[in-house]
N, C-alpha and C positions, 0 to 999 in steps of 0.2 A: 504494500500500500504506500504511495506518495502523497506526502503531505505539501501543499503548495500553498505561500503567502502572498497575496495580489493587493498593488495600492497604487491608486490613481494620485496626480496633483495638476494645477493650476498654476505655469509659471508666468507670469506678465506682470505690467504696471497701469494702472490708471491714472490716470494726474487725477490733484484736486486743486481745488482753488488757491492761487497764493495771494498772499500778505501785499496791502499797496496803499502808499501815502497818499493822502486828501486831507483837504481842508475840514476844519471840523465845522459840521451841518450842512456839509456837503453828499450827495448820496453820489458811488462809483455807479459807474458803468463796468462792469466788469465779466467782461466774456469766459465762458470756460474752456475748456480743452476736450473734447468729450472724443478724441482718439484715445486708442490703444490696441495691443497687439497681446497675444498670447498663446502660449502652447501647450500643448496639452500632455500629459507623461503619465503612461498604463504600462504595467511593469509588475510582472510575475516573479519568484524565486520559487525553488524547491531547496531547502538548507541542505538534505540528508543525499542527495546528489551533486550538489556545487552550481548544479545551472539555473539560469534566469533567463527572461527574456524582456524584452522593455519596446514599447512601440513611441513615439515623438509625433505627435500630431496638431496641423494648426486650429484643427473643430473637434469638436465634442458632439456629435450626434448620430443619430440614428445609424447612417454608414460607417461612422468609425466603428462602432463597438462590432458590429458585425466583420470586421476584417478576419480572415482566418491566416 
């Protein structure tokens, strides 16, 4: 019997709003950034064999998890 341990992750960044001088009782205008990019990391081990496997993907849906 082989015991196998599976974990997915979310690597990317999102901006968020930065810090900006104004007058006081003045209201900003301030645009955000609402890009960002990420990958996606699914990734098997069996310990009591030594191997693994790991897949690097830029989506997360319905056709990735069915990859074989």
């Amino acid at each position: 019997m082989e015991l196998w341990f599976q974990g997915e992750a979310r690597i990317g960044q999102k901006n968020g709003i930065v810090r900006q001088w104004a007058r006081r009782g003045t209201r900003l205008c301030q645009p955000a950034d609402q890009r960002y990019k990420s990958a996606y990391l699914f990734g098997a081990i069996c310990p009591a064999l030594g191997i693994g496997a790991a897949l690097a993907l830029p989506f997360a849906d319905t056709e990735a998890s069915r990859l074989k």
